[in-house]
C-alpha positions as CSV (number, residue, x, y, z in Angstrom):
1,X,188.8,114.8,99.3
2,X,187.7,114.8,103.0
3,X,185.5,117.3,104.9
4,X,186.7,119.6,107.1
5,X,186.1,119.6,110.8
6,X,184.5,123.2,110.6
7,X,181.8,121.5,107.9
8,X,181.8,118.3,110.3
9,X,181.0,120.4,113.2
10,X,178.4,122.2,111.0
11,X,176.6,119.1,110.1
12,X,176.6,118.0,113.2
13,X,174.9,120.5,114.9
14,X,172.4,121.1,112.3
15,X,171.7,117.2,112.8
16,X,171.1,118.0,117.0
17,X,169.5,121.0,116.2
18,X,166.7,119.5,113.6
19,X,166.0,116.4,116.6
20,X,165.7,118.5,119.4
21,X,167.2,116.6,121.5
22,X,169.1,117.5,124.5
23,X,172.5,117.8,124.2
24,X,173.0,116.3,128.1
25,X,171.2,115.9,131.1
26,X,170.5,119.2,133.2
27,X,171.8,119.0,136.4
28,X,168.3,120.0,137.8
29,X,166.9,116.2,136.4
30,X,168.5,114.9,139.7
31,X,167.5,114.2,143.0
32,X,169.9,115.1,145.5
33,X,170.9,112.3,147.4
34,X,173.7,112.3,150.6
35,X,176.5,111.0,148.8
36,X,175.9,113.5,145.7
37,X,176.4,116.1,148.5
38,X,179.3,114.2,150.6
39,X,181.4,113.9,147.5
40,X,180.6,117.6,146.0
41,X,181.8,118.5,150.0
42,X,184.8,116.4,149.9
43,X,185.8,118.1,146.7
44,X,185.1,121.7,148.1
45,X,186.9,121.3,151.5
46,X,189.7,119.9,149.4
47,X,190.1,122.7,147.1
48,X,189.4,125.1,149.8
49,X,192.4,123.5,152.3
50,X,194.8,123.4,149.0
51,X,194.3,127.1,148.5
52,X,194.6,127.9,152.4
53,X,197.7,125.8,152.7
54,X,199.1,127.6,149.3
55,X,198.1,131.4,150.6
56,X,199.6,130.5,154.4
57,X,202.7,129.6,152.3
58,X,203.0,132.8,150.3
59,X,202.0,134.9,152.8
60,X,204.8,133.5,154.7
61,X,207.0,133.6,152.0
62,X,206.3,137.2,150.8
63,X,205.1,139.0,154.5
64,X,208.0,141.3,155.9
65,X,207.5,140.5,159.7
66,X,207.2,137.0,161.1
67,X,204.1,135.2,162.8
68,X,203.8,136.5,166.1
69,X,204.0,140.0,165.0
70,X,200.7,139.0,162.8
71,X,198.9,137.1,166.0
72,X,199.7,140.3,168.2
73,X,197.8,142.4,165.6
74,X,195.1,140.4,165.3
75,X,194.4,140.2,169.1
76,X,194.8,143.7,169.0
77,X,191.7,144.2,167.2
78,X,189.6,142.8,170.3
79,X,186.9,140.9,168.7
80,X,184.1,139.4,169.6
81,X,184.3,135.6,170.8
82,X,181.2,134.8,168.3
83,X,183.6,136.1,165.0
84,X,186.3,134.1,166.9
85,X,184.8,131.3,167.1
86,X,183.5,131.5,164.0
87,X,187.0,131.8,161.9
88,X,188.1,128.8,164.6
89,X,185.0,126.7,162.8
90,X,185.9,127.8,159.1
91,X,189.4,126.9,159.8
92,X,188.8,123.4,161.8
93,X,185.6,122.5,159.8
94,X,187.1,121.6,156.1
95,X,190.2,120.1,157.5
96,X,187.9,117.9,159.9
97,X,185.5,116.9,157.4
98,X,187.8,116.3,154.2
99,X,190.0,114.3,156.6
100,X,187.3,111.5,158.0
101,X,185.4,111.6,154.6
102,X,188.9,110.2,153.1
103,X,189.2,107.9,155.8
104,X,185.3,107.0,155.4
105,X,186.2,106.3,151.8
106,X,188.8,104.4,152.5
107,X,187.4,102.4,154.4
C-alpha cells in the first residue's frame, strides 16, 4: 500500500527542513529595474480602473437620486482647487498610464 499525501507532505518538509535551503527566492534578492516597476504599475492602475469602473456602476445602480444631483453636492462643498485637482490627477492618472503602457506593449 501507498503513502498518504499527509506522510508525503511530512517527509517532504522534513527533507527541506534538514537542507536548509530556501524554499524560494525573497523578493528583496532583486534589483528593481524600470520594467519590474512599469509592469507591477500596469497591473495596479488596471485593478484600480476595474474597481472604479465597478463602484461607478453600483453606485449608479443602487444611488436614489441621479448624477447631477451628486455633482451639485459636491460643488457645494467649496473646495480647494489643490484637493480638486488632485482627485482630477487620481482619476486621469491610471486611466492615462494603463492606456499607453498597453499600447507601449503592443507595440
Amino acid at each position: 500500500m501507498g503513502t498518504t499525501a499527509k506522510e508525503e507532505m511530512a517527509r517532504f518538509w522534513d527533507k527541506n527542513t534538514k537542507s536548509n535551503r530556501p524554499l524560494s527566492p525573497h523578493v528583496s534578492i532583486y534589483k528593481w529595474s524600470l520594467p519590474m516597476a512599469m509592469s507591477i504599475m500596469h497591473r495596479g492602475t488596471g485593478v484600480a480602473l476595474s474597481m472604479g469602473v465597478s463602484l461607478f456602476g453600483l453606485a449608479a445602480l443602487l444611488l436614489p437620486e441621479q448624477f447631477p444631483h451628486y455633482l451639485a453636492l459636491v460643488k457645494s462643498l467649496s473646495l480647494g482647487p489643490t484637493l480638486i485637482y488632485s482627485a482630477k490627477f487620481a482619476l486621469a492618472f491610471p486611466l492615462s498610464y494603463h492606456t499607453w503602457n498597453g499600447i507601449r506593449h503592443l507595440v
